[in-house]
N, C-alpha and C positions, 0 to 999 in steps of 0.2 A: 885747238880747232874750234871754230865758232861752230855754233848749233844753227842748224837751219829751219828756217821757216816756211810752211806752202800754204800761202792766202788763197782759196778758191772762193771764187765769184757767185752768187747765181741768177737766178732769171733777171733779164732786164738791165743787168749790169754786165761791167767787164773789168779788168785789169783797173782801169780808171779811179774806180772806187777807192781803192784798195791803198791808194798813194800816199794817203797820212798815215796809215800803218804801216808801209815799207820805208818809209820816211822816220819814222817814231824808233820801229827796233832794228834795223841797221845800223841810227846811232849808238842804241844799244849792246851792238857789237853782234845783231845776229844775222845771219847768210838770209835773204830773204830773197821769194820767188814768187812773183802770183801770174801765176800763167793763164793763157786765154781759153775761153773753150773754145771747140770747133763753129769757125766764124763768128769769133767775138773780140777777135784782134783788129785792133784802131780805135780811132775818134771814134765818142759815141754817134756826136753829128753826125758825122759821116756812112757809119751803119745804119740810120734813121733815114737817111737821103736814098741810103742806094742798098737797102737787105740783100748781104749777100744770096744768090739764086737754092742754095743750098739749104738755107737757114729751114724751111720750113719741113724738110725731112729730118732735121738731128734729130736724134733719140738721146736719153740719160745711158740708157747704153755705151753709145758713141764717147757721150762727154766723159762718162767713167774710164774708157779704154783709152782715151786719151790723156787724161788726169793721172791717171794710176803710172802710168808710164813715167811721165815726171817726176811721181814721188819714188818708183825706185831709182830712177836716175840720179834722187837725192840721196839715196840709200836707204828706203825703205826696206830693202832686204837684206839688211846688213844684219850678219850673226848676234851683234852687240847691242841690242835694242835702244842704247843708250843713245846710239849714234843715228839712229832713226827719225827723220825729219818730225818737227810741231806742225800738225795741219790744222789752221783756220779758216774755217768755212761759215759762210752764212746764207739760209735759205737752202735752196738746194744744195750750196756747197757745205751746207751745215749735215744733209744726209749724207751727202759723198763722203765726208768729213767720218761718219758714223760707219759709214762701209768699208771705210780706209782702216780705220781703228780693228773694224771686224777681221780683217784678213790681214789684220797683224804688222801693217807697214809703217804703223805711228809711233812715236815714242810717247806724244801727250797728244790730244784734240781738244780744240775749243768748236761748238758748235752754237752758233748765233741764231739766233729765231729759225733754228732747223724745221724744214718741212722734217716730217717724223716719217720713219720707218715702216712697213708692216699696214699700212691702210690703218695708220691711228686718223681718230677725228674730232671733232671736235663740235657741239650743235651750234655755236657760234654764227651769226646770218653772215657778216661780213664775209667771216671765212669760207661759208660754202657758195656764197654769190661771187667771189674770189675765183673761185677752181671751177666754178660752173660756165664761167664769161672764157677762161684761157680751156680747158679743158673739151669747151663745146664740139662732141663728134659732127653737127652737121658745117663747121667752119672746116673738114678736113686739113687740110696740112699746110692752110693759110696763116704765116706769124701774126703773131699779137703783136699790133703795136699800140702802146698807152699812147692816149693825148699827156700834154700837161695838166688838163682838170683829171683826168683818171689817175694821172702821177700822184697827184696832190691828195686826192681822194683814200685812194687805198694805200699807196707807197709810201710816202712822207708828210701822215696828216697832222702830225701835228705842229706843223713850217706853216708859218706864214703861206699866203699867194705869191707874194714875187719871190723869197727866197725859195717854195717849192716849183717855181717856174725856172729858178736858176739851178737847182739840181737836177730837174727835167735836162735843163740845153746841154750841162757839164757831163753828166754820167747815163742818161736811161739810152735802152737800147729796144729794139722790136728781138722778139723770141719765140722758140719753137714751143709749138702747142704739144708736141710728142713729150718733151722733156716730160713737163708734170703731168701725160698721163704714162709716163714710165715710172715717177715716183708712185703713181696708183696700182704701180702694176708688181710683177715677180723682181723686176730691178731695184724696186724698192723696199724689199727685205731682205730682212738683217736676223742671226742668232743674236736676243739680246742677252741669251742666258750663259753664254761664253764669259770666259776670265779675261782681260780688256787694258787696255791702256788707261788714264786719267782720263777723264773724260769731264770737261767745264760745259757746263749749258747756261747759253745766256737771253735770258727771254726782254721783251719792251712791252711795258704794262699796257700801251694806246696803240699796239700793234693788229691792225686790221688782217693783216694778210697772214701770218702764222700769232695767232693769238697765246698772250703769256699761259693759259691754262694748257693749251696739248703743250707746249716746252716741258713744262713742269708736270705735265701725263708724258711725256717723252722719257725724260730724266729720268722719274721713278719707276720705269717700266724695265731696265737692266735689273737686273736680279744677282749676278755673283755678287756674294758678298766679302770676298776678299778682292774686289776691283774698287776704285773710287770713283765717283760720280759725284760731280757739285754743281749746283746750283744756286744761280743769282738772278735777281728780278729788279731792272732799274725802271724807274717811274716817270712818267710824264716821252716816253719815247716811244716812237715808230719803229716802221719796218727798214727805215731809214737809218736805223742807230749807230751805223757802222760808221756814217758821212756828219750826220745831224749834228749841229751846236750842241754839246758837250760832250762828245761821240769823244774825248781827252780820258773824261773818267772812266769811260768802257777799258780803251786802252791801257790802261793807267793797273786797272783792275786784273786784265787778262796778263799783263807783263809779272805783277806780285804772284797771281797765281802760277804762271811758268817757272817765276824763280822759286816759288814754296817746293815744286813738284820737281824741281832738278838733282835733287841729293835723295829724291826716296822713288823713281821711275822702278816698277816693278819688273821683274821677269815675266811675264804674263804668257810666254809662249811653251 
């Protein structure tokens, strides 16, 4: 039986993203799935043209009870931990990703330039000029939508102008401002001091938007020490890293690391 995969998405992206990785390890022979969030399914264009009416009340709540559902659908509740779906997440889906792991439905996670747990932070300006622009209480429950200069700015700065203009048109999406401040909030903690699935954190050194330092204040912040956590820090990438020109060796990286973890997956529950 192949081993399944759960790509989650986050802000700003959708399913879209996601395509050279579902493309990469179902050659690989693995069952993969990256589901939408709530109104995050279709063209990005298309969400850019016309936000669905809904968009600007989602909550991380919502996205979690929606996400979570699909992952036991994969069998995240299956007695045999083994048999428990790989969840890849980045950015927000990189906390999901950490909250999946916490309530025992993962066999491995990989977490990408994860927004962190627990109101960690970081003094970084980008980072909090970042959360202070989507976050903003007097925009109430209006989505954020990047231009292509903001895309290129914060999201994928270190692309070129037109090639960050063409991953603007191919993937960005407008999103709800509740999401990240529910990661600010009680939805966004997590037990780190619980016993845990694998857990890979993968930070991008020129990452504006979750910056390689809280990754790596992320990572080292679990504490059992019969759980494994690892850590890796590629250079010269964005928050883009998942999509970006060389985004081959990320993948390349997190597939060695699934197959290193497949003959030693702990009991953890």
């Amino acid at each position: 039986m192949s081993r399944k995969i759960i790509f989650i998405h986050g802000m700003f992206q959708n399913p879209v993203s996601w395509t050279p990785w579902v493309t990469y390890f179902s050659a690989q022979g693995f069952d993969c799935h990256a589901p939408a969030w709530p109104d995050h399914d279709g063209e990005p264009r298309v969400l850019r043209a016309s936000p669905p009416e809904t968009l600007g009340d989602l909550t991380l709540e919502e996205v979690i009870e929606k996400l979570e559902a699909d992952v036991i659908l994969a069998g995240g509740d299956d007695p045999d931990v083994s048999k428990r779906p790989i969840v890849v997440g980045h950015s927000v889906g990189g906390l999901i990703a950490q909250i999946f792991v916490s309530r025992g439905l993962a066999s491995l996670a990989v977490a990408i330039c994860p927004v962190a747990p627990n109101k960690m932070m970081t003094l970084d300006w980008p980072f909090f000029k970042n959360v202070a622009a989507i976050a903003n209480p007097f925009k109430g429950d209006k989505p954020f939508e990047h231009t292509a200069e903001t895309f290129h700015e914060s999201f994928c700065n270190t692309l070129t102008k037109e090639d960050a203009a063409l991953a603007f048109k191919l993937t960005a999406t407008p999103d709800s401002r509740n999401v990240l401040r529910g990661c600010l909030g009680s939805a966004g903690e997590i037990d780190i001091t619980l016993k845990h699935a694998p857990l890979l954190f993968i930070s991008a050194k020129e990452d504006k938007i979750i910056p390689y330092e809280l990754v790596e204040k992320n990572a080292s912040a679990y504490t059992d020490v019969s759980s494994m956590v690892t850590y890796k820090e590629f250079p010269d990438r964005s928050h883009y890293i998942c999509v970006e020109p060389g985004s081959e060796e990320v993948v390349d990286h997190v597939h060695q690391w699934i197959k290193d973890q497949q003959s030693a997956v702990p009991l953890f529950v």
